[in-house]
C-alpha positions in Angstrom: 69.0 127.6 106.5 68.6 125.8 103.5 70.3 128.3 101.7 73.4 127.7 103.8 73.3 123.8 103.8 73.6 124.6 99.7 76.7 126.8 99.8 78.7 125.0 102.7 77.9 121.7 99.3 79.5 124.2 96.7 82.1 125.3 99.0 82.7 121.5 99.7 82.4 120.7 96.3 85.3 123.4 95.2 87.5 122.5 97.6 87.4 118.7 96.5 87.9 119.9 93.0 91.2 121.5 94.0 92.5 118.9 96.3 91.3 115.8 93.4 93.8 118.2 91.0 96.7 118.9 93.8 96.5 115.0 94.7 96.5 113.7 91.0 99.6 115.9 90.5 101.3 115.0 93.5 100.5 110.9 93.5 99.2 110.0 90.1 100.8 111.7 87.7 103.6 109.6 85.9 103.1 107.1 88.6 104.5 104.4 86.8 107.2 105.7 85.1 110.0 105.4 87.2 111.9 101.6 87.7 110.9 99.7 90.7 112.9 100.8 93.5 114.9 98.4 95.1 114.5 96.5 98.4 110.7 96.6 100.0 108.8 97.8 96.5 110.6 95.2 94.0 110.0 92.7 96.7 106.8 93.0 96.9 106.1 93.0 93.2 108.0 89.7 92.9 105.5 88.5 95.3 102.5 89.7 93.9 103.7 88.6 90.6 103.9 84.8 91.8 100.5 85.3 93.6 98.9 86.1 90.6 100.5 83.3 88.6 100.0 80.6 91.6 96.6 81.7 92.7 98.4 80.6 95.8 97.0 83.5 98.3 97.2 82.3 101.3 101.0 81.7 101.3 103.3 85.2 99.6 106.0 83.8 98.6 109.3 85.0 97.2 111.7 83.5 94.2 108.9 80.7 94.5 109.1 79.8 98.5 106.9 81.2 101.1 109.1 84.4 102.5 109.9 84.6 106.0 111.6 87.4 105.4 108.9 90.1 104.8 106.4 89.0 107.2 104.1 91.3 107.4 100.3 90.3 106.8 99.5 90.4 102.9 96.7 93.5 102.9 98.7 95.5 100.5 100.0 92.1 98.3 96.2 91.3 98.2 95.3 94.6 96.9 98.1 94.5 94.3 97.7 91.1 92.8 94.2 91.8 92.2 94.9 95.0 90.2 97.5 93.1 88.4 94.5 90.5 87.6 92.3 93.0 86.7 94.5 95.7 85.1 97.8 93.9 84.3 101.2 93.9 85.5 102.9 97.1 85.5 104.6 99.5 88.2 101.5 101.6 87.9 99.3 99.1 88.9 101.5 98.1 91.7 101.4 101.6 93.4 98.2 102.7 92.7 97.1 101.7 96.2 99.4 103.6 97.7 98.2 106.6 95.5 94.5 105.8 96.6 95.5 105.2 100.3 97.6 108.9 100.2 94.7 110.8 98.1 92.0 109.2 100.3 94.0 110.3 103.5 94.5 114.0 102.3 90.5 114.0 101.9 89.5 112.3 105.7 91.9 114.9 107.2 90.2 117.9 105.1 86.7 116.4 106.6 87.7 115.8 110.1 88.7 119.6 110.0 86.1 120.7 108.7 83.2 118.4 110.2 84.7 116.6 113.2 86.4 120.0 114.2 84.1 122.4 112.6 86.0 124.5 111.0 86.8 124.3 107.5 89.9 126.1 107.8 91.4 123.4 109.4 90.3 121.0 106.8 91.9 123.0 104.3 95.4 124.0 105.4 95.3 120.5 106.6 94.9 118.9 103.4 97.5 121.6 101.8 99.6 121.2 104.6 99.7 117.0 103.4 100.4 117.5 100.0 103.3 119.6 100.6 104.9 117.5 102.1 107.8 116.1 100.5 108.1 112.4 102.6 104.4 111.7 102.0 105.2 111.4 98.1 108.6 110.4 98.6 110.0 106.2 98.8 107.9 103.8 100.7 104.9 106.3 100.9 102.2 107.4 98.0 104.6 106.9 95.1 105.6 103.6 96.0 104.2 100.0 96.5 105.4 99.9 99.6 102.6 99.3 102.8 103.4 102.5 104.3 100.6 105.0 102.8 98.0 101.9 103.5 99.5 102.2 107.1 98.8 105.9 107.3 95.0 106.0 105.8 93.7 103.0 108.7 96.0 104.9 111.2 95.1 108.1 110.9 91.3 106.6 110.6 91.7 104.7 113.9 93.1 107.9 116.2 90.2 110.1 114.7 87.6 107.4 115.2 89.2 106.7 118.5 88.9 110.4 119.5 85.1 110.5 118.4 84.6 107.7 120.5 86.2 109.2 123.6 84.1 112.5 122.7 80.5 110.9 122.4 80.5 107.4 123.3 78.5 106.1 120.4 79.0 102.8 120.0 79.6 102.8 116.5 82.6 104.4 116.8 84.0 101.9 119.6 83.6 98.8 117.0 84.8 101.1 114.0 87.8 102.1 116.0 88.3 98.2 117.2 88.2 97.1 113.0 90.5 99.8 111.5 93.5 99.0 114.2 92.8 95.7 113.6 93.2 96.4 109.7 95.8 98.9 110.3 98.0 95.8 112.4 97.2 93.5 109.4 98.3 96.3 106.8 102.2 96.3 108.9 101.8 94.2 111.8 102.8 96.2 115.5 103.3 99.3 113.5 99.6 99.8 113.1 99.6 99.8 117.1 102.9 102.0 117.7 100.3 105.0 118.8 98.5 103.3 121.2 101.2 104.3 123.9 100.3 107.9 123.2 96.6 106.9 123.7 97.3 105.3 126.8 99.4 109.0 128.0 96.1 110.9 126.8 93.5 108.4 128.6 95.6 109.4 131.8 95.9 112.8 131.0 92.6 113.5 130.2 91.6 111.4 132.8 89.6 109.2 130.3 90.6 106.0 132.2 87.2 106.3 134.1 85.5 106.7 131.1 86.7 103.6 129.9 86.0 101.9 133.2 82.5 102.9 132.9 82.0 101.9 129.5 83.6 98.4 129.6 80.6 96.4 129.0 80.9 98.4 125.2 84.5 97.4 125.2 84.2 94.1 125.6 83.0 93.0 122.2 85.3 95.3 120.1 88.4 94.5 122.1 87.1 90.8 121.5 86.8 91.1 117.3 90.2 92.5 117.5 91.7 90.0 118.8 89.8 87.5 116.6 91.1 89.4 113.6 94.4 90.3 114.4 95.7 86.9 116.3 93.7 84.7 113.9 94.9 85.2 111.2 98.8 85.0 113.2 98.0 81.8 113.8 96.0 80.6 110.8 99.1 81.6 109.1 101.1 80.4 110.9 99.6 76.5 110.7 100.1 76.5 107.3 103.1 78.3 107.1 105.3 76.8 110.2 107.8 79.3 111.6 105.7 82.3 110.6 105.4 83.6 114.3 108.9 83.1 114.6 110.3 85.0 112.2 107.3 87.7 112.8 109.3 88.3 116.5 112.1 88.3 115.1 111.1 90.6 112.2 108.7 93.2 113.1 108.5 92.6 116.8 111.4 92.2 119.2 114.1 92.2 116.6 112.8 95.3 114.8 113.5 97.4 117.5 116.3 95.9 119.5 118.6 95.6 116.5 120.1 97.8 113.3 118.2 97.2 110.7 121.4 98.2 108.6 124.9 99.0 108.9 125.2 102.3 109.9 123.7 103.7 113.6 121.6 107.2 113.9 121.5 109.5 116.3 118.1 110.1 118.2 117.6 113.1 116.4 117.6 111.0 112.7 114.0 111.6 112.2 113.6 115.1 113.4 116.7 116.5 111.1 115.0 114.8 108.0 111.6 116.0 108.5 112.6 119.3 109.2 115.0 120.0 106.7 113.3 117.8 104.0 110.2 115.5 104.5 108.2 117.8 107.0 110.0 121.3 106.4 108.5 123.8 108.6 105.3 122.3 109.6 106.9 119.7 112.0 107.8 123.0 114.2 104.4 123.3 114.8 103.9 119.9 117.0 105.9 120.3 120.2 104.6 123.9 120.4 100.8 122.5 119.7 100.4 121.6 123.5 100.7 125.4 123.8 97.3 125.8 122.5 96.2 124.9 125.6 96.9 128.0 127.3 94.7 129.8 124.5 91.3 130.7 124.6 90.3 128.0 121.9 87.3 126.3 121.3 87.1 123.6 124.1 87.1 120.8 121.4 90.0 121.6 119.3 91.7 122.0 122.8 91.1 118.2 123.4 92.2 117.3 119.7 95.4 119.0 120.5 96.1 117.2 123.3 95.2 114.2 121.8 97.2 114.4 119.1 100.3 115.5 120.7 100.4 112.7 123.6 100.1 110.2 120.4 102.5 111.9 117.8 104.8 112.8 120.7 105.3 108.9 121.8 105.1 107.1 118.9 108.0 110.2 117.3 110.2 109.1 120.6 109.5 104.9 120.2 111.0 105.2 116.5 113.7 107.8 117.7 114.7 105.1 120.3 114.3 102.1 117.7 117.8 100.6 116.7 116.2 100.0 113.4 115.7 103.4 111.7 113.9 103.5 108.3 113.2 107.7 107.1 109.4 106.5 106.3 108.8 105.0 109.5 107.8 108.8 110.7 104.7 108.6 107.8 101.9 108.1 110.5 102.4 111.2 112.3 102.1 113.7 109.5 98.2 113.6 109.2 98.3 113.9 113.0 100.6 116.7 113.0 99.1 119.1 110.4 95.9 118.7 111.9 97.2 120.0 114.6 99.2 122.9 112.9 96.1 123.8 111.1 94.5 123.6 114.4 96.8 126.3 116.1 96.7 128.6 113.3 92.5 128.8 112.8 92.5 128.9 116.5 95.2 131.7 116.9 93.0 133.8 114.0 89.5 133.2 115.6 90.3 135.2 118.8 92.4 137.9 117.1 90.4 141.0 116.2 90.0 141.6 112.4 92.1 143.7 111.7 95.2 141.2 112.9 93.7 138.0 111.2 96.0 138.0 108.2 99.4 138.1 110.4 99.1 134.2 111.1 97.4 133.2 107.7 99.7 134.9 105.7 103.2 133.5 106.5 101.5 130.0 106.3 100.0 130.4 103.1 103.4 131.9 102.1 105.3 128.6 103.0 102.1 126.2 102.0 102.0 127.5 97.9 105.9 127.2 98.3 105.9 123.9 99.7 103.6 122.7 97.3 105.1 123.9 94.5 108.6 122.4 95.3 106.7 118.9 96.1 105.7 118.9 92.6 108.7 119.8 91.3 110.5 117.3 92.9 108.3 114.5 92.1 108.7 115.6 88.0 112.1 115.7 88.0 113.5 112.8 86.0 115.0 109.6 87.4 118.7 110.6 88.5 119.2 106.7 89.3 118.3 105.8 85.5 121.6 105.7 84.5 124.0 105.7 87.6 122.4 102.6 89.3 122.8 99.3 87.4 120.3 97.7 89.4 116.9 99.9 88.6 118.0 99.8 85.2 115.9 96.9 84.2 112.1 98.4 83.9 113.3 100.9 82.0 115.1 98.6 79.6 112.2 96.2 79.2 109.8 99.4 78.4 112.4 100.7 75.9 113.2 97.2 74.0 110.6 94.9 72.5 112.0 91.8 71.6 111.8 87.3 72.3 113.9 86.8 75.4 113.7 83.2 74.9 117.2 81.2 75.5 118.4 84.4 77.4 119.6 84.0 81.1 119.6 87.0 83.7 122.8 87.7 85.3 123.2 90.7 88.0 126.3 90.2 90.3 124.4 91.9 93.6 122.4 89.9 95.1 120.1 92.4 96.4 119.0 94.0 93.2 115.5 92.9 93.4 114.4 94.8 90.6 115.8 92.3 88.3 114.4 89.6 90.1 110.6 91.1 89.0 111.7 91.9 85.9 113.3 88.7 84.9 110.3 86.4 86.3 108.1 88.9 84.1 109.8 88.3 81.3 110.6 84.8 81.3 114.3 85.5 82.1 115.9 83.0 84.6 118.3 84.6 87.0 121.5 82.7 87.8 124.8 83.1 89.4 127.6 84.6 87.4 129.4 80.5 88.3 126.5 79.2 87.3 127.0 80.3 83.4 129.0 78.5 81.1 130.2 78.6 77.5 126.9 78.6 74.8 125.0 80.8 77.5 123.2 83.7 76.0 123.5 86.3 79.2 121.6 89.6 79.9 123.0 92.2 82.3 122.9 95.6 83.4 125.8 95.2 86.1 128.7 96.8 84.9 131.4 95.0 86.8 129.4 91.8 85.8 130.0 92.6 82.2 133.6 93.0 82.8 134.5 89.5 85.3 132.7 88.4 81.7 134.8 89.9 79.7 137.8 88.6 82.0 137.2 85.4 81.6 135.3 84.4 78.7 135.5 85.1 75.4 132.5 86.8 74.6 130.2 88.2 72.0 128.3 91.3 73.1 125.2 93.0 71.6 124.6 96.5 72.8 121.5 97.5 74.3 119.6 101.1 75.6 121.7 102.3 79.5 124.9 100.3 78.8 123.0 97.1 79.2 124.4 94.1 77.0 123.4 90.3 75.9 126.2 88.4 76.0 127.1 85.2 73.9 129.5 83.2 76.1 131.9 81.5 74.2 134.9 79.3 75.7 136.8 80.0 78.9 140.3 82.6 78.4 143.3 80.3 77.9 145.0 82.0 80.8 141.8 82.1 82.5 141.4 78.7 85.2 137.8 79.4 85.6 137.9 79.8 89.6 
C-alpha cells in the first residue's frame, strides 16, 4: 500500500512538471510584450495606475473621477495595483493574475479528475484539453488583464465544490461553496452567478431539491454570509460612491442583457460558430453529446458529474446565446466545465471496452489534443499583427523602444476610445488633450495618422520622427488660408 501511495506522488509529481511547462508556455511566456489592448485591459490599467498613485482603494476611478462605467467590483484592480506596488508598473505585472488564475484553473481541473473523479485520466486530458484551447489564452482571458480568467478559477471552484457538497453533505463544502460564488460575483458581478440556472435544472433533475430541503438548517448560514458579502459591499459602495447601483443595473444587470453592447447584432449561434471553429475547436462537440453518457455503463459518479455539468454549461451557453450583448469571452466559464466532461466520456467509453479496443477512443483524442496544443502555442508566439496597422496600441511599444524626458510634451490621439494612450500618457507624465485644445508653441506627441495630418492641414509644423510612424510635433502658427474652425 505504501508502495502505491509513493508512485500515485511521482506520478502526480510528473504530471505537474508537464502541465507547470505547457502552462508557462501557453500564459507566461512573453506575457508582457504585447501593447495593452484596447477597451476593458487599457481601462483597467488606467485605473489601477491612479489606485496606486491615490492610495484611494475604495473608489476606481478613471481619467481621475470614480468610473461608473466599468462597474464591476474591484477584485482584479485590487490584485493588480498591488503588484504594481510591489513589482512595478508594466503590462506584465498587470496580467499576471490572469496568468495565475488560468494556470491555477488548468491544475484544480487535473485534481478534480483525478481525486474528485478518481480517475487520473480525466485529470489529464482535462488539463490538456484547457491549454489547447485557443479562447482560454486568447483577449480577455489568461493573456490579458481583463477579470475574465479570475471569473473562470472561482467559477469553476464554486460548481465543483457545489457538486461535492450535493455528493456528501459535509458542511465544509456548503460554506466553501457559499464564499467562492460570493468572490466569483465580486470578481464580475451577476456573471459569477450566470450558472446557477443550470444548478437549479440539475437540483430538479436529480431530484436534489429534497436534499436541500432537508438540509436547510446548514443552508441557512452560508446563504446568510453570501449575502453579507455580496450585497455589502453593493451598498457600502454605493454610499460612498452615489449612483453606483444605478449604473451597476444599468451595466451589468438589466442593461447587459436587454441591449447591444455594440453596433452590430449576432445570431444565436455567435458563440457556438467561434468556439467550434476557433476558441473550443473540436472539444465543444463533446458537450451536447455528454448527456449521452448516461445511457453507458459508467461509473455511477462520473454519471452524476455529467449530468451536472451539462444542465449548468447547457443554460448558462443558451443565457449568453440569448443576451443582446454578445462579447466572444463571455463563453470562458464553460470550458473547465466542458472538458471535464469530454475527458469524462472518453476514460468512461475506454474503461468498459475490452483491451484490445482501448486505443480506438484515446487515440484520435490524443491526435487532435498534441495538435491543438501545438497550434495554441503557435498562435500565442506569433508577433503583434496590430503593431504597426493600429495607431492606437502603438504607444507601449513606442515608450519601450524610446527613452527620452517627455516633459513640455502633450498627448494627442484623435479617437477617443484609444485607451491605450490614456495609460500610457498618465505613466509618462504626458497630458492628453483634444486636437482644439492645442495651439501654436504646443509640443504634441501622436501616433494617429489622420491626427498628424488635420496637423499638418492646419498648422505649420515642425515634426521629429519617431519608431511606428509616430511623430512630436512643434506647433507653429495657424495656415494663412487656414480659419482655425
Amino acid at each position: 500500500m505504501e508502495l502505491v501511495f509513493k508512485n500515485k506522488k511521482i506520478i502526480d509529481f510528473f504530471i505537474c512538471i508537464i502541465l507547470f511547462f505547457l502552462c508557462y508556455l501557453a500564459f507566461f511566456k512573453n506575457l508582457g510584450l504585447y501593447s495593452l489592448r484596447t477597451w476593458d485591459e487599457s481601462r483597467n490599467a488606467v485605473t489601477v495606475l491612479e489606485m496606486v498613485k491615490s492610495n484611494n482603494w475604495l473608489i476606481p476611478t478613471y481619467l481621475d473621477v470614480p468610473d461608473l462605467w466599468n462597474t464591476k467590483p474591484p477584485i482584479l484592480i485590487w490584485l493588480q495595483a498591488i503588484n504594481f506596488k510591489l513589482f512595478g508598473v508594466s503590462e506584465f505585472n498587470l496580467r499576471l493574475p490572469s496568468a495565475v488564475s488560468a494556470t491555477l484553473t488548468v491544475f484544480i481541473v487535473y485534481f478534480f479528475g483525478a481525486y474528485g473523479l478518481k480517475r487520473k485520466g480525466i485529470g489529464l486530458l482535462s488539463s490538456l484539453m484547457l491549454v489547447s484551447a485557443m479562447g482560454f489564452s486568447d483577449i480577455h482571458a489568461a493573456r490579458t488583464g481583463d477579470y475574465d480568467s479570475l471569473l473562470v478559477l472561482f467559477t469553476t471552484c464554486a460548481s465543483i465544490v457545489t457538486f461535492l457538497w450535493l455528493e456528501n453533505q459535509n458542511k465544509k463544502y456548503i460554506w466553501l461553496a457559499s464564499l467562492l460564488w460570493a468572490i466569483a460575483v465580486l470578481t464580475k458581478s451577476s456573471a459569477g452567478i450566470l450558472f446557477w440556472p443550470g444548478l437549479g435544472l440539475y437540483l430538479i433533475f436529480s431530484k436534489k431539491v429534497i436534499l436541500l430541503w432537508k438540509k436547510k438548517r446548514d443552508l441557512v448560514g452560508p446563504i446568510l454570509m453570501w449575502f453579507v458579502l455580496v450585497f455589502g459591499f453593493y451598498f457600502l459602495e454605493n454610499k460612498i460612491n452615489p449612483g453606483y447601483l444605478a449604473a451597476v443595473w444599468k451595466n451589468d444587470l438589466w442593461g447587459r442583457y436587454s441591449e447591444m453592447g455594440s453596433d452590430r447584432a449576432y445570431s444565436f449561434q455567435y458563440y457556438w460558430d467561434f468556439m467550434k471553429n476557433f476558441r473550443f475547436q473540436y472539444w465543444i462537440y463533446f458537450w451536447p453529446i455528454s448527456i449521452l453518457g448516461l445511457l453507458f455503463p459508467f461509473d455511477k459518479k462520473i454519471k452524476k458529474w455529467l449530468s451536472f455539468s451539462w444542465c449548468l454549461v447547457t443554460v448558462y451557453f443558451l443565457i449568453i446565446s440569448m443576451s443582446e450583448t454578445k462579447q466572444l469571452w463571455y463563453d470562458l466559464p464553460i470550458y473547465p466545465l466542458v472538458v471535464l466532461a469530454a475527458s469524462s466520456m472518453v476514460i468512461g467509453i475506454v474503461e468498459i471496452l475490452p483491451w484490445w479496443l482501448k486505443l480506438i477512443p484515446l487515440l484520435p483524442v490524443i491526435f487532435y489534443l498534441q495538435r491543438g496544443v501545438r497550434t495554441n502555442l503557435a498562435y500565442i508566439a506569433r508577433p503583434d499583427i496590430d503593431k504597426n496597422t493600429n495607431d492606437c496600441q502603438k504607444y507601449g511599444y513606442l515608450f519601450s523602444e524610446v527613452n527620452k524626458d517627455w516633459g513640455g510634451i502633450d498627448g494627442v490621439h484623435g479617437e477617443y476610445f484609444c485607451t491605450p494612450a490614456n495609460f500610457y500618457f498618465k505613466l509618462n507624465g504626458i497630458t492628453r488633450k483634444e486636437f482644439g485644445e492645442i495651439q501654436s508653441g504646443d509640443k504634441v506627441l501622436s501616433c494617429h495618422r489622420p491626427t498628424l495630418s488635420d496637423f499638418r492641414d492646419k498648422f505649420v509644423v515642425v515634426e521629429e520622427n519617431l519608431p511606428l510612424e509616430c511623430k512630436i510635433v512643434t506647433i507653429g502658427k495657424l495656415k494663412q488660408n487656414n480659419n482655425g474652425i
